[in-house]
N, CA, C and O atoms as a Maestro MAE file, in Angstrom:
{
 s_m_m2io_version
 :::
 2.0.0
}

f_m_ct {
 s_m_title
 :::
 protein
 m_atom[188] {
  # First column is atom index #
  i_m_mmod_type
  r_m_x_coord
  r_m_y_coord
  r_m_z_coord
  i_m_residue_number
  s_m_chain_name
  s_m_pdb_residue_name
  s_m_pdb_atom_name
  i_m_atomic_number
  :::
  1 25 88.125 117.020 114.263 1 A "UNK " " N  " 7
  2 3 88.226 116.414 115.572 1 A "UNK " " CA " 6
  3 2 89.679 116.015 115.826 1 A "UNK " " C  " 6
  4 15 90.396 115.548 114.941 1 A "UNK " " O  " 8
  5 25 90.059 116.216 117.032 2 A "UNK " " N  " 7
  6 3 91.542 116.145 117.148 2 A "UNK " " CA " 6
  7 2 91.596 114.685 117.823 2 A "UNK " " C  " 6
  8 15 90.771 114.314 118.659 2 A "UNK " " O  " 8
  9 25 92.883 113.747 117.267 3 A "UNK " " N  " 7
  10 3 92.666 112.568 118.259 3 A "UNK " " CA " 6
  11 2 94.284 112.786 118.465 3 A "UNK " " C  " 6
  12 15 95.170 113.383 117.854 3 A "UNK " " O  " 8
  13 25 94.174 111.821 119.892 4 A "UNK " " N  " 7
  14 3 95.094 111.580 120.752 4 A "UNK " " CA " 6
  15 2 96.243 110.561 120.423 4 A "UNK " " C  " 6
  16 15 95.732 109.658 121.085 4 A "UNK " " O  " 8
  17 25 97.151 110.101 120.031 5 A "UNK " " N  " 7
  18 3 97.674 109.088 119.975 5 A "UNK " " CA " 6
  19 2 98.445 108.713 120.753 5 A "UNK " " C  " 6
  20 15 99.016 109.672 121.272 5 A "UNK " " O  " 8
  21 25 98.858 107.535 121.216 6 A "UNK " " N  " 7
  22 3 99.311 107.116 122.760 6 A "UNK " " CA " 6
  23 2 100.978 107.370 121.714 6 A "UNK " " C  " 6
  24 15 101.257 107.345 120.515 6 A "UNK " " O  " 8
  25 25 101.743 107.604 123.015 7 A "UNK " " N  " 7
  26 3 103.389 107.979 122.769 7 A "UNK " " CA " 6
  27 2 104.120 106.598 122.026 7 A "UNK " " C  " 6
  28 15 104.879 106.480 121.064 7 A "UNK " " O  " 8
  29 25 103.648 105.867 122.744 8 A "UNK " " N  " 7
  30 3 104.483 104.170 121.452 8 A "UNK " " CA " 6
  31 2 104.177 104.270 120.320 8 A "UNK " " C  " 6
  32 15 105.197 104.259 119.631 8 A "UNK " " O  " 8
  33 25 103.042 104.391 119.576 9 A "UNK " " N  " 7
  34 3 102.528 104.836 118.631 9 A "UNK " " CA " 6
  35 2 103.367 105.624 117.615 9 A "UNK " " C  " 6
  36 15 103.862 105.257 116.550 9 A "UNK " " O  " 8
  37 25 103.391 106.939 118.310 10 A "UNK " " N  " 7
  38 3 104.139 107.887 117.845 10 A "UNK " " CA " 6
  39 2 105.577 107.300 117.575 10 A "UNK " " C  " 6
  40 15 105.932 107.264 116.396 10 A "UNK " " O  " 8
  41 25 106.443 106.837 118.544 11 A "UNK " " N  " 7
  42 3 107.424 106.601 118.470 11 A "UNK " " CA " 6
  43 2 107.882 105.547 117.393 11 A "UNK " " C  " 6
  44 15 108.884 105.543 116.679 11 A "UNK " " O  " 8
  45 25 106.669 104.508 117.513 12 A "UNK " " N  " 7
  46 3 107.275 103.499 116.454 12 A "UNK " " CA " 6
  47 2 106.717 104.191 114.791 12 A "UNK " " C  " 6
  48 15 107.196 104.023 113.670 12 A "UNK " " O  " 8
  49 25 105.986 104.686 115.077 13 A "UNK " " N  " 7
  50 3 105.457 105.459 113.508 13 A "UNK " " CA " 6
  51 2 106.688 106.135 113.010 13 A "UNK " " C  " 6
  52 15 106.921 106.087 111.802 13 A "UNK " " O  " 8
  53 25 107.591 106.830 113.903 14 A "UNK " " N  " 7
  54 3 108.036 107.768 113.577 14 A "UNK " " CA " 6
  55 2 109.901 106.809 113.410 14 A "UNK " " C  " 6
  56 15 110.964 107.330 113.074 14 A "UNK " " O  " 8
  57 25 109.668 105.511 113.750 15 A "UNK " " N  " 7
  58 3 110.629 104.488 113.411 15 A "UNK " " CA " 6
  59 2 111.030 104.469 111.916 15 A "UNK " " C  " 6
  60 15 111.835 104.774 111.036 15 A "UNK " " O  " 8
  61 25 109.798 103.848 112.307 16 A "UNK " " N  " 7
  62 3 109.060 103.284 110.759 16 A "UNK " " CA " 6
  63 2 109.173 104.086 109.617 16 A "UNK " " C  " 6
  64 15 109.235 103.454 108.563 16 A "UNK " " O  " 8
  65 25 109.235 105.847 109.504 17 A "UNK " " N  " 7
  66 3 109.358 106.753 108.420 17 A "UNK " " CA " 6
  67 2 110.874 106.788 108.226 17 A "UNK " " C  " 6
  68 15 111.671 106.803 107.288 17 A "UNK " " O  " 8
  69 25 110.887 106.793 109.452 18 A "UNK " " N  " 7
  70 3 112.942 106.697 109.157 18 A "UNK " " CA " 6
  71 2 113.480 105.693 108.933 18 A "UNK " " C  " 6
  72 15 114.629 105.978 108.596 18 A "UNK " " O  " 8
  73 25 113.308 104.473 108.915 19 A "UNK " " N  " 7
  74 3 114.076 103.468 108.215 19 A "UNK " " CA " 6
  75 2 113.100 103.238 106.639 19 A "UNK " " C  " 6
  76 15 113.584 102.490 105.790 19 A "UNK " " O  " 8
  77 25 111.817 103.893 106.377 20 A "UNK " " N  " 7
  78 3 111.540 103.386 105.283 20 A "UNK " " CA " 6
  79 2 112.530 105.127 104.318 20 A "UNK " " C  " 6
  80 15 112.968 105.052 103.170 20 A "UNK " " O  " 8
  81 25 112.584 105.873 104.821 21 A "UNK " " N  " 7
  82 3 113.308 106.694 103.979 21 A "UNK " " CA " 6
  83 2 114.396 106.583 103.974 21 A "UNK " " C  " 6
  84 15 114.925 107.042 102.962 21 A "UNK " " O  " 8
  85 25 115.297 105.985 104.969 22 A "UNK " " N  " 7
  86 3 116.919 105.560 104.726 22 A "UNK " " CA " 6
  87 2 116.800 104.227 103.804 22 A "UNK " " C  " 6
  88 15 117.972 103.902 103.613 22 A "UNK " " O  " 8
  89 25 116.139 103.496 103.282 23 A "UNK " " N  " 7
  90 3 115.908 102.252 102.931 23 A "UNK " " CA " 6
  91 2 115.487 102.406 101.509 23 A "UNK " " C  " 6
  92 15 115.832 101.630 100.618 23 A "UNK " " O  " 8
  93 25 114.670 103.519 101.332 24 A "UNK " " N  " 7
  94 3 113.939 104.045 99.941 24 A "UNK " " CA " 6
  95 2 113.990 105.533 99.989 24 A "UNK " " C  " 6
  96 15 113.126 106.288 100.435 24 A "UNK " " O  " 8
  97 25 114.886 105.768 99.575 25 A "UNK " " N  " 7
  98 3 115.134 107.511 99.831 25 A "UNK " " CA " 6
  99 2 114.203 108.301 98.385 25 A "UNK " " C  " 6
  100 15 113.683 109.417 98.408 25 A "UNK " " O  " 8
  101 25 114.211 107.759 97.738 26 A "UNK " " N  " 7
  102 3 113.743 108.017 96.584 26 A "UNK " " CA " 6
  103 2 112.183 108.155 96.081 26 A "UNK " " C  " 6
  104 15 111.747 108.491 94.980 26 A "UNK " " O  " 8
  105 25 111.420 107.729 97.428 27 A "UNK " " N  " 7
  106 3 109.715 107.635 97.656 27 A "UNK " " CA " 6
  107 2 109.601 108.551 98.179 27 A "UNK " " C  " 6
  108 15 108.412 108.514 98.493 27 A "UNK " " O  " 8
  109 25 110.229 109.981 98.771 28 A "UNK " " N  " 7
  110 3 109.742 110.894 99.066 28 A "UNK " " CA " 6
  111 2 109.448 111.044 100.486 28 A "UNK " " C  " 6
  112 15 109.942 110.066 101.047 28 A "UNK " " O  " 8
  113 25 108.759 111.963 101.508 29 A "UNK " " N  " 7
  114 3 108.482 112.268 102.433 29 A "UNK " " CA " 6
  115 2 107.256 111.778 102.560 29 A "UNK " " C  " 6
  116 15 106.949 110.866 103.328 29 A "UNK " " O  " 8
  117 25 106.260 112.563 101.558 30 A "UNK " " N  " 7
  118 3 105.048 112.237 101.542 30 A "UNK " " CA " 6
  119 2 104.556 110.846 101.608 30 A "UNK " " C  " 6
  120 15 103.863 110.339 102.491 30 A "UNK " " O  " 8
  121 25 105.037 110.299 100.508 31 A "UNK " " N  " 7
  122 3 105.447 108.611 99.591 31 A "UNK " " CA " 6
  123 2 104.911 107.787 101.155 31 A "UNK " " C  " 6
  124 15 103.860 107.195 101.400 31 A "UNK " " O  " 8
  125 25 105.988 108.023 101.926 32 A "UNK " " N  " 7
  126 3 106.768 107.393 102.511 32 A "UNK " " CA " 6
  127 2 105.415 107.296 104.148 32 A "UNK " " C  " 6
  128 15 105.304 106.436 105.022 32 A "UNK " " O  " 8
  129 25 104.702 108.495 103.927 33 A "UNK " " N  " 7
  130 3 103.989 108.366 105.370 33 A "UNK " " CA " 6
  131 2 102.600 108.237 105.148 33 A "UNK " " C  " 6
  132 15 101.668 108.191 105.951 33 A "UNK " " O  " 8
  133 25 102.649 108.151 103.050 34 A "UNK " " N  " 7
  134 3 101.111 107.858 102.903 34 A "UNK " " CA " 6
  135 2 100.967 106.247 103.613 34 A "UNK " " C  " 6
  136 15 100.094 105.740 104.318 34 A "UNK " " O  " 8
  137 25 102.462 105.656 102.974 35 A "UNK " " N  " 7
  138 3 102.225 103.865 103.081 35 A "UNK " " CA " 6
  139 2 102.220 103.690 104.102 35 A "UNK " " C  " 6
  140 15 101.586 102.690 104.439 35 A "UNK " " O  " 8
  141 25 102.893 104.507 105.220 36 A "UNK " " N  " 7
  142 3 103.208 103.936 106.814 36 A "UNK " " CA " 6
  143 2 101.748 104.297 106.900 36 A "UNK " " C  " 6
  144 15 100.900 103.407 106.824 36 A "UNK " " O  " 8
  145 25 101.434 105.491 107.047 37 A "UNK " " N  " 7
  146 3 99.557 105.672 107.315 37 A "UNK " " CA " 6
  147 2 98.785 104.497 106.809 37 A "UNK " " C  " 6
  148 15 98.161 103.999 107.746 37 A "UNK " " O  " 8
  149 25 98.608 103.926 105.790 38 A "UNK " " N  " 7
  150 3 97.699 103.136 105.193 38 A "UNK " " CA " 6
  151 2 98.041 101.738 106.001 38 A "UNK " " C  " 6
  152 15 97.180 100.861 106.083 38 A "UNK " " O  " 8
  153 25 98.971 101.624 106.422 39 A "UNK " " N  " 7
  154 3 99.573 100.280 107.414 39 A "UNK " " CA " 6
  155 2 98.091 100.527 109.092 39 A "UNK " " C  " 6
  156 15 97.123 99.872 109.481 39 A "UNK " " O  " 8
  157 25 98.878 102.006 109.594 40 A "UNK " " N  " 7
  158 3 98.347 102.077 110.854 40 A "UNK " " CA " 6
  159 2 96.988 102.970 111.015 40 A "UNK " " C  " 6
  160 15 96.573 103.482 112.055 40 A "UNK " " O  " 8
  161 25 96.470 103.014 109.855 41 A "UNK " " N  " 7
  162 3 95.064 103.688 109.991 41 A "UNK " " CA " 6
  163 2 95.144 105.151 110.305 41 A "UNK " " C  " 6
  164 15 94.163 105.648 110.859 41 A "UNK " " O  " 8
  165 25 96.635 106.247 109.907 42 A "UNK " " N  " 7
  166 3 96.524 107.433 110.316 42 A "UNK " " CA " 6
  167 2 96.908 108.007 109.213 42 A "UNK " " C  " 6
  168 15 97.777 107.360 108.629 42 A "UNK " " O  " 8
  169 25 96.473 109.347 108.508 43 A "UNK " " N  " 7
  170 3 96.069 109.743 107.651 43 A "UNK " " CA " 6
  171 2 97.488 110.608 107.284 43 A "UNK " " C  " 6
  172 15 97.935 111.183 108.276 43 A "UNK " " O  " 8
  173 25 98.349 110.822 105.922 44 A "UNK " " N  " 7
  174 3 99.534 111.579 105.775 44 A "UNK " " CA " 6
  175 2 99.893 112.504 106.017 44 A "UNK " " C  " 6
  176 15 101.058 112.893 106.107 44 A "UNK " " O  " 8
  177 25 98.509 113.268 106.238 45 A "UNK " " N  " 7
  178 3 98.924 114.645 106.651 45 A "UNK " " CA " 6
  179 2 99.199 114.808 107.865 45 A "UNK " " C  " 6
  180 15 99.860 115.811 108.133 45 A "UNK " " O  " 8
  181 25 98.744 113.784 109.123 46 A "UNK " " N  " 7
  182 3 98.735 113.776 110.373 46 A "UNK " " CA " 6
  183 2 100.053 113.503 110.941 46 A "UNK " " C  " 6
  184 15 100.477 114.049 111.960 46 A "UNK " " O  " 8
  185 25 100.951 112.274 109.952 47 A "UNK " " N  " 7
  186 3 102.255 111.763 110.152 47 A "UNK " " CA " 6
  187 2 102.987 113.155 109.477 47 A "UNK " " C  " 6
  188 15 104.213 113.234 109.403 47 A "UNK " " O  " 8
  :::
 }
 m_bond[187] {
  # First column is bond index #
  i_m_from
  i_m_to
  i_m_order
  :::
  1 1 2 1
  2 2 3 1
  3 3 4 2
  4 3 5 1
  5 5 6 1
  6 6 7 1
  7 7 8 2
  8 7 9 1
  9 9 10 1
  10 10 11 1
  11 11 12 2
  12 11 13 1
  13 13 14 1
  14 14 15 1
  15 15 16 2
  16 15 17 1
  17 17 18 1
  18 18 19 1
  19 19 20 2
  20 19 21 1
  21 21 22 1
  22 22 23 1
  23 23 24 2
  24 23 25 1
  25 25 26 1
  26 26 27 1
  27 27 28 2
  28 27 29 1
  29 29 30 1
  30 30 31 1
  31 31 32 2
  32 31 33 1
  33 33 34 1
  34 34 35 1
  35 35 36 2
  36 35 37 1
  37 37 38 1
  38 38 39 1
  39 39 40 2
  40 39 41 1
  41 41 42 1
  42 42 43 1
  43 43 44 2
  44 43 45 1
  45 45 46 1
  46 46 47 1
  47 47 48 2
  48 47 49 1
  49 49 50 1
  50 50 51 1
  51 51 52 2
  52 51 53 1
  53 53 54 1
  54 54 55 1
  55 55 56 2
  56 55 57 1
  57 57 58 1
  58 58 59 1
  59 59 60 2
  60 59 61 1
  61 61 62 1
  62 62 63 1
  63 63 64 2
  64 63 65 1
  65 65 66 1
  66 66 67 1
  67 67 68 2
  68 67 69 1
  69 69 70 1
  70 70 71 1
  71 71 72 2
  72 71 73 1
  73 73 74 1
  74 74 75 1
  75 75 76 2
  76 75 77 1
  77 77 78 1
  78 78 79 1
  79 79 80 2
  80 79 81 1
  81 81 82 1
  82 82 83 1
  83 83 84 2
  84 83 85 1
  85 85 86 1
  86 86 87 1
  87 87 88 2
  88 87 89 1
  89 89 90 1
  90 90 91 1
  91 91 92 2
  92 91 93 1
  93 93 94 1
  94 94 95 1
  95 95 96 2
  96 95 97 1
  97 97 98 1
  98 98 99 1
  99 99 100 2
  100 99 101 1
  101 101 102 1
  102 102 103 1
  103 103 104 2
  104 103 105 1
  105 105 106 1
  106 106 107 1
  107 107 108 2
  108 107 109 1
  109 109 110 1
  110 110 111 1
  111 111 112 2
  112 111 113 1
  113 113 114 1
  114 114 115 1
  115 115 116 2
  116 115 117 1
  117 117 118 1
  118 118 119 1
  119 119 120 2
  120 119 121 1
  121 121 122 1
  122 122 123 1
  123 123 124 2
  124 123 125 1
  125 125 126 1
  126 126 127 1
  127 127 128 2
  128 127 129 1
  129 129 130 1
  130 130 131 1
  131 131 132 2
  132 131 133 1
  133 133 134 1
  134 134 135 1
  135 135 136 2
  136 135 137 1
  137 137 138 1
  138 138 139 1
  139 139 140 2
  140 139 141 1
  141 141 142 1
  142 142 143 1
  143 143 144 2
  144 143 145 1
  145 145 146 1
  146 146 147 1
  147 147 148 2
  148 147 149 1
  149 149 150 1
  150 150 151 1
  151 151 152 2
  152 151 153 1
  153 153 154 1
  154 154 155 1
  155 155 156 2
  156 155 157 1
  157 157 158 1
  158 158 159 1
  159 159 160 2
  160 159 161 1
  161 161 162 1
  162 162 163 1
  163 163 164 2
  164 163 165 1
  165 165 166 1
  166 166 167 1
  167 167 168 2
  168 167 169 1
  169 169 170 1
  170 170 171 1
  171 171 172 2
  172 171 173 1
  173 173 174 1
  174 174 175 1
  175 175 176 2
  176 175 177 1
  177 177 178 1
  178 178 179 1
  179 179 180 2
  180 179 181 1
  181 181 182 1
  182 182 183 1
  183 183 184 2
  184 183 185 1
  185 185 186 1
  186 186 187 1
  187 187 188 2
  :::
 }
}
């Protein structure tokens, strides 16, 4: 099922991966959007 996510969302999610990988470069890509996912209820593969 495909869901929608409103554009703020996106935008601050996509904040959020970039200062946690300039901040912790060393947790990876993945690392990095399992924890932001587990914060906002959206799954790593989706981020």
């Amino acid at each position: 099922m495909l869901t929608q996510y409103p554009a703020e969302l996106k935008t601050r999610t996509l904040r959020q991966l970039a200062d946690h990988l300039e901040n912790i470069p060393e947790t990876g890509t993945y690392t990095a959007c399992r924890n932001i996912g587990e914060h906002l209820g959206i799954g790593p593969e989706t981020l």
